[in-house]
C-alpha positions as CSV (number, residue, x, y, z in Angstrom):
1,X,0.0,0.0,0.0
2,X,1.3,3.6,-0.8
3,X,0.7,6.5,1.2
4,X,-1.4,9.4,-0.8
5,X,-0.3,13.0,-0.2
6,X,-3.5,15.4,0.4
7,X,-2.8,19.2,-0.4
8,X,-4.6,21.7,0.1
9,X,-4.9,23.8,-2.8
10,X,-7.9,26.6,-2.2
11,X,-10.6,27.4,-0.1
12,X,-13.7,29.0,-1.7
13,X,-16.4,31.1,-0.7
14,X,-20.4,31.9,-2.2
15,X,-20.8,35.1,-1.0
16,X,-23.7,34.8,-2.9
17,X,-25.2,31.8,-1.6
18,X,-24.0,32.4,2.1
19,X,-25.9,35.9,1.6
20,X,-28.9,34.0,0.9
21,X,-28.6,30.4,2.9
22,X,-25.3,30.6,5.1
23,X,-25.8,31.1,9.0
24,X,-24.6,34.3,10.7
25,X,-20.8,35.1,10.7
26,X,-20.1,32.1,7.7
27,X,-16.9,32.6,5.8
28,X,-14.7,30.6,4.6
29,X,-13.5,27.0,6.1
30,X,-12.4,27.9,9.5
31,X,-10.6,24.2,9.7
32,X,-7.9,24.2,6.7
33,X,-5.8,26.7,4.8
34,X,-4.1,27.0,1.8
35,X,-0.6,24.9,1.1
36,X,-1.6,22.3,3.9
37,X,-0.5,19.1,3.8
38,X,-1.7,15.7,5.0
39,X,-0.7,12.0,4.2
40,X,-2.7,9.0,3.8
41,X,-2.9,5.2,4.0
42,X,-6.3,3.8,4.3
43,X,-7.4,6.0,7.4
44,X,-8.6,9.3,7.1
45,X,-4.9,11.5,8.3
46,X,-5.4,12.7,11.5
47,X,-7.0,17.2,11.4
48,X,-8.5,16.5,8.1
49,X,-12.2,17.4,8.0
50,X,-14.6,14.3,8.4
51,X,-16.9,15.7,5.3
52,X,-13.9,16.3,3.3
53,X,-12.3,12.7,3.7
54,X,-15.5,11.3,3.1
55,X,-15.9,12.9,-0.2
56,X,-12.9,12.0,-2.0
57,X,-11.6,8.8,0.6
58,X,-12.4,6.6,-2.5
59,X,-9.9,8.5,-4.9
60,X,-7.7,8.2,-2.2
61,X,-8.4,4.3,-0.9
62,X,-7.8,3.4,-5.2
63,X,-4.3,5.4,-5.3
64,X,-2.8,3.7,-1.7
65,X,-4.1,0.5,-3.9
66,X,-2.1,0.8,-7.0
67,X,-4.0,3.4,-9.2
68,X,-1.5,5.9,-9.0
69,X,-0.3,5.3,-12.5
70,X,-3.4,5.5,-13.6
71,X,-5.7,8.3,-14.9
72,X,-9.2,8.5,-13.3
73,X,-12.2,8.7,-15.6
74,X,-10.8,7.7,-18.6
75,X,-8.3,10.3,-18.9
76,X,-11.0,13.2,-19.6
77,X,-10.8,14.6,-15.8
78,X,-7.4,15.6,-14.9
79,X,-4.3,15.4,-17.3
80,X,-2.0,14.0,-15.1
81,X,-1.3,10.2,-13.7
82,X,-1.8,9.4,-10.1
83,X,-3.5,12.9,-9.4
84,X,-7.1,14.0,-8.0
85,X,-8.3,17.3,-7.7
86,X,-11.3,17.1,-5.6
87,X,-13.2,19.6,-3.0
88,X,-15.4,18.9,-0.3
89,X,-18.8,18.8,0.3
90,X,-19.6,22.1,1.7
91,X,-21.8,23.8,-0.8
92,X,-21.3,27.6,0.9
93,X,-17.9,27.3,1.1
94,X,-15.8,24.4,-0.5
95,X,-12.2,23.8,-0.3
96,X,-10.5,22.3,-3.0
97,X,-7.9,19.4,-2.6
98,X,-4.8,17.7,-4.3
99,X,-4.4,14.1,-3.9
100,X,-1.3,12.6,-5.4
101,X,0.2,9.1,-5.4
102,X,3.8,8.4,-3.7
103,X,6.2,5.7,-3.9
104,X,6.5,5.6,0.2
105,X,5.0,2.0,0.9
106,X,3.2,1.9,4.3
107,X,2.2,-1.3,6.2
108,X,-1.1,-2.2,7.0
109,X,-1.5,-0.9,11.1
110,X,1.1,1.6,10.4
111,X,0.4,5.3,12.2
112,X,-1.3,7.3,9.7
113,X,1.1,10.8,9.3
114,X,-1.1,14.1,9.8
């Protein structure tokens, strides 16, 4: 199993939508910023966001599996083997995340890096 590298590449804000649906005081995600960077085995890295892991754990279950060398969806999603651009689930204010194969083998039990 290889361990996944999880960046994070943007956090996003509606202004629009949070105008209209958000709660008072939402802005942007309060729990990750830009450039930060978790690792990954076949646990969820320890700070990450809960709703984010579970959006995109799939993507990175099949790449600690052996589809880094792979393209995802047929090659027609992003360009490049063994990467995943994916966001989370957060409608108002989404953050956008990197998720890119490595050669660094981990062992099954094996302390997840955060």
């Amino acid at each position: 199993m290889k361990r996944v590298k999880i960046t994070v590449l943007k956090r996003t804000f509606d202004e629009e939508l949070a105008r209209e649906y958000g709660g008072e005081g939402i802005a942007a995600c309060p729990m990750h910023r830009e450039g930060q960077v978790f690792y990954a085995d076949y646990r969820k890295p320890e700070g990450l966001c809960d709703e984010a892991w579970k959006a995109f754990c799939q993507f990175a279950f099949a790449m600690a599996h052996g589809s880094g060398e792979e393209l995802f969806y047929y090659g027609d999603w992003v360009r490049k083997p063994g990467v995943a651009i994916c966001s989370c689930n957060d409608g108002l204010r989404p953050v956008i995340f990197k998720l890119e194969s490595t050669d660094e083998e981990v062992e099954r039990g094996a302390k997840t890096i955060g």
